[in-house]
PADRENLUM-421517 format. One record per atom (N, C-alpha, C, O): x, y, z; residue in one letter. Coordinates in steps of 0.1 Angstrom, whole numbers, plus 5000, padded with zeros to 4 digits. Each point is the difference from the previous one (the first is absolute). Example, Ala and Ser with C-alpha at 12.3 -4.5 7.8 and 13.67 -1.06 7.14 Angstrom:
BEGIN
513249435078a 499150125000a 500950125000a 501050005007a 498650114986s 500950115000s 499250115008s 500550115001s 
//
This chain:
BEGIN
635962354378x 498649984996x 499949934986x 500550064991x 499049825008x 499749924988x 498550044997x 498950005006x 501850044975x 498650064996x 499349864995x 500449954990x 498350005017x 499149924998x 499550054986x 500049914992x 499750205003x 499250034987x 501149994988x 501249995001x 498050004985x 500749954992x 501050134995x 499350054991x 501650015009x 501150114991x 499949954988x 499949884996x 500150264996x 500750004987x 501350094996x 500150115005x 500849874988x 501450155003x 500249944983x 500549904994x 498950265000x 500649994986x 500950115000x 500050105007x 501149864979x 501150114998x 499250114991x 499449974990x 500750135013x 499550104987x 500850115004x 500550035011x 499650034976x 500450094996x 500150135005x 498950075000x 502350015007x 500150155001x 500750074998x 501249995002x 498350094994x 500950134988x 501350045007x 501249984996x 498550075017x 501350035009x 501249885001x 501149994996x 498249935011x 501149885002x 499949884996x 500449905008x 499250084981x 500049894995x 498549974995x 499350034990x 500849885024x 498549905004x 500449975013x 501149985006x 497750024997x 499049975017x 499549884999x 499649974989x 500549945020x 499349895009x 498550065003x 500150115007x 498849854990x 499050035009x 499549875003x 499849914992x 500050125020x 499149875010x 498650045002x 499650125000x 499549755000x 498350075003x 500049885009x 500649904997x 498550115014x 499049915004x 498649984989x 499350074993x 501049765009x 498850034986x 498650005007x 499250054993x 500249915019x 498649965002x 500250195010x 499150045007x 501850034992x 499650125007x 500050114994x 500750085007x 498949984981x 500050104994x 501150125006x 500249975012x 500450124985x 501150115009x 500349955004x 500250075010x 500549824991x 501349975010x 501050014993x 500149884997x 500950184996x 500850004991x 500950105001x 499950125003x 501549794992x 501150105009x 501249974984x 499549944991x 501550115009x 501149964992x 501350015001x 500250105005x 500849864993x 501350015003x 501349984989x 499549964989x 501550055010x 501249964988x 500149885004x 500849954992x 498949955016x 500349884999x 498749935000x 499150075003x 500749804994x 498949875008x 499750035016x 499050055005x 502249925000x 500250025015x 499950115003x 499150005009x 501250164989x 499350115007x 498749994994x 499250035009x 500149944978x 498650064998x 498949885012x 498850035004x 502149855001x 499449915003x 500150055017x 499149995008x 502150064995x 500050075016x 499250105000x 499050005008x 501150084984x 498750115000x 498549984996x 499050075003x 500949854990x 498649935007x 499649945007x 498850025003x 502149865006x 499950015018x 499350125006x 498850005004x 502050104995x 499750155009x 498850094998x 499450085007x 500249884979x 498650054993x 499349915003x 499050065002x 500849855000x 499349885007x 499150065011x 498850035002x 502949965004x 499549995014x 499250135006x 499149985008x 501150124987x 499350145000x 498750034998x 499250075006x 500649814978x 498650024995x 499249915011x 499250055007x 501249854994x 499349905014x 499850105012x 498949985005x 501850115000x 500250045014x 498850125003x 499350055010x 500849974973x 499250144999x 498349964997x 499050055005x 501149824986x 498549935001x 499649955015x 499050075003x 501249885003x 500550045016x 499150055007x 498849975003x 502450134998x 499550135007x 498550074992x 499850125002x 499649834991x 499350084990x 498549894998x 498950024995x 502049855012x 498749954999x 499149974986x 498849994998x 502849994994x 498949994987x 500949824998x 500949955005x 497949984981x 500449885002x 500949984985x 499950054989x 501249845015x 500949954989x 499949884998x 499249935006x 501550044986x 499949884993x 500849885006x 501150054999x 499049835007x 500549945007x 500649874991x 499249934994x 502450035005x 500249914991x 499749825004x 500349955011x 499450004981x 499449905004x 501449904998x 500049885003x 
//
């Protein structure tokens, strides 16, 4: 699945292990996942994607569509 919407994945800071990757969908508020790498925070927002999409869905509520 190619994410049509724009990602952001910044490094910050955590106390336990370091620093975290976090990824956001930017035009979808909550979609936001994180990982020790680029590539896991960026696979795991795939999967938060696809979930928040599945779940607006089934829910009948509307999202944001990337142009």
């Amino acid at each position: 699945m190619n994410l049509p919407w724009t990602i952001t994945i910044e490094k910050e800071p955590d106390p336990e292990f370091g620093f975290l990757y976090i990824a956001r969908v930017k035009d979808l508020p909550g979609v936001v996942s994180d990982g020790y790498s680029e590539d896991e925070a960026r696979i795991s927002l795939r999967e938060a994607l696809k979930l928040s999409l599945r779940m607006s869905l089934e829910e009948k509520e509307e999202f944001t569509l990337p142009i």
